[in-house]
C-alpha positions in Angstrom: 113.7 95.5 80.4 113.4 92.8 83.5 110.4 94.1 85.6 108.9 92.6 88.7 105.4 93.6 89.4 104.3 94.0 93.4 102.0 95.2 95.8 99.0 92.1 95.3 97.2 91.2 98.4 94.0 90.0 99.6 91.0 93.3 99.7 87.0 93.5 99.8 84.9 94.8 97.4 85.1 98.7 97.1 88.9 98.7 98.4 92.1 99.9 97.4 95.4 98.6 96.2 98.3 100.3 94.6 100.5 98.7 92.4 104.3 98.8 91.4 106.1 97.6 88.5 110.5 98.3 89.2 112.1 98.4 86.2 116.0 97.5 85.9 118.0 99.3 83.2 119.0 102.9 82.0 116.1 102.9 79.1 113.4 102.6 81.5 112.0 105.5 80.2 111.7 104.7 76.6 109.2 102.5 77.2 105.9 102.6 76.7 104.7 100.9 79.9 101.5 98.2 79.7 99.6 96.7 82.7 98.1 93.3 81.7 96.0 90.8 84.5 94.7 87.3 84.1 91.8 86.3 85.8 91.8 82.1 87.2 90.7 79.9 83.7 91.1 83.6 81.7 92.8 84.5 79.0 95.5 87.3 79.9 93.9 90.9 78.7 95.3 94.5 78.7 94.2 96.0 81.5 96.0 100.2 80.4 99.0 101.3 79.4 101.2 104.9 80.0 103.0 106.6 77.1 107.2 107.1 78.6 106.6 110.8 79.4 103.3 109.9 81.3 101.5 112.3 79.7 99.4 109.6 77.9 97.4 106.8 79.3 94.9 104.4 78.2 92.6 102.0 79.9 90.2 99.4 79.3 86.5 100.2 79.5 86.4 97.7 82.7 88.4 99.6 84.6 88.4 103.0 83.2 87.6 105.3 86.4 88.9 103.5 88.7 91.9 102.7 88.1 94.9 105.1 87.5 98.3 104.6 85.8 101.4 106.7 86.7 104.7 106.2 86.3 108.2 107.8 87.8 111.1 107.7 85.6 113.8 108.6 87.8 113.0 105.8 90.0 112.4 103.0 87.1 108.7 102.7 88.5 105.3 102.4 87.2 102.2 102.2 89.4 98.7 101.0 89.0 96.4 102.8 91.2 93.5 100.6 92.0 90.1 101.9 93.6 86.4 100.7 93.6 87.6 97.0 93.5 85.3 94.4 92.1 85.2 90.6 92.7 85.9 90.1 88.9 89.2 92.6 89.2 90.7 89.3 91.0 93.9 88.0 88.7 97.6 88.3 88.3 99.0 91.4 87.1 101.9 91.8 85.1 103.5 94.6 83.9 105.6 95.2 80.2 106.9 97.4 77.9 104.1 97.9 75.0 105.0 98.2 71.6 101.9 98.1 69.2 98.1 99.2 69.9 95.3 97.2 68.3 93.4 98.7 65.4 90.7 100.2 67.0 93.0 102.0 69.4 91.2 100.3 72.6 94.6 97.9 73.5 98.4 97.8 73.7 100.3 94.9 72.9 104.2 94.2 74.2 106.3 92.4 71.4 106.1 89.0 70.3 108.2 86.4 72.8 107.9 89.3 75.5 108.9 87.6 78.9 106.5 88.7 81.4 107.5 87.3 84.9 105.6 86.4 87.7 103.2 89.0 88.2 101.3 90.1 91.4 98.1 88.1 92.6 95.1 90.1 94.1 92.1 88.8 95.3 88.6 90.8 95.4 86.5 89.5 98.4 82.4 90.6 98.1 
């Protein structure tokens, strides 16, 4: 599923940005959909994931309260509602379809050799 991830920009600390992740394709919806960021000199880390029905989501403890995933199947779209921005929120974000969860139930993973595109920078100013 080719996705392009936009809607990165330049905020302060305690600012807003929301997210978007177009999907092409008819099995959009299948999907479990993952957002992933890395930070400058940082390993890429999950960041939450939605279930395809959007009934289920899952965060990291980083960002868990602040920031909200949704997604709208009809339009191919999932979103990343981001609030309470922190300096150390700064990174790329990509978006993917996830496929397995870790065994402690904390991340998702997309599939081995998963292409993940060029992401969307954002930068956290204090």
């Amino acid at each position: 599923v080719p996705l392009q991830a936009s809607g990165g920009g330049a905020v302060q600390a305690g600012g807003s940005l929301r997210l978007s992740c177009a999907a092409t394709g008819r099995t959009f919806s299948h999907y479990m959909m993952g957002w992933f960021r890395q930070a400058p000199g940082k390993e890429r880390d999950f960041v939450g994931a939605i279930s395809w029905s959007g009934a289920s989501t899952y965060y990291a403890d980083s960002v868990k309260g602040r920031f909200t995933i949704s997604r709208d199947n009809a339009k191919n779209t999932v979103y990343l509602q981001m609030n309470s921005l922190k300096p150390e929120d700064t990174a790329v974000y990509y978006c993917v379809a996830v496929t397995s969860r870790s065994p402690d139930g904390s991340r998702w993973y997309p599939s081995p050799g998963t292409s993940w595109g060029q992401g969307t920078l954002v930068t956290v100013s204090s």
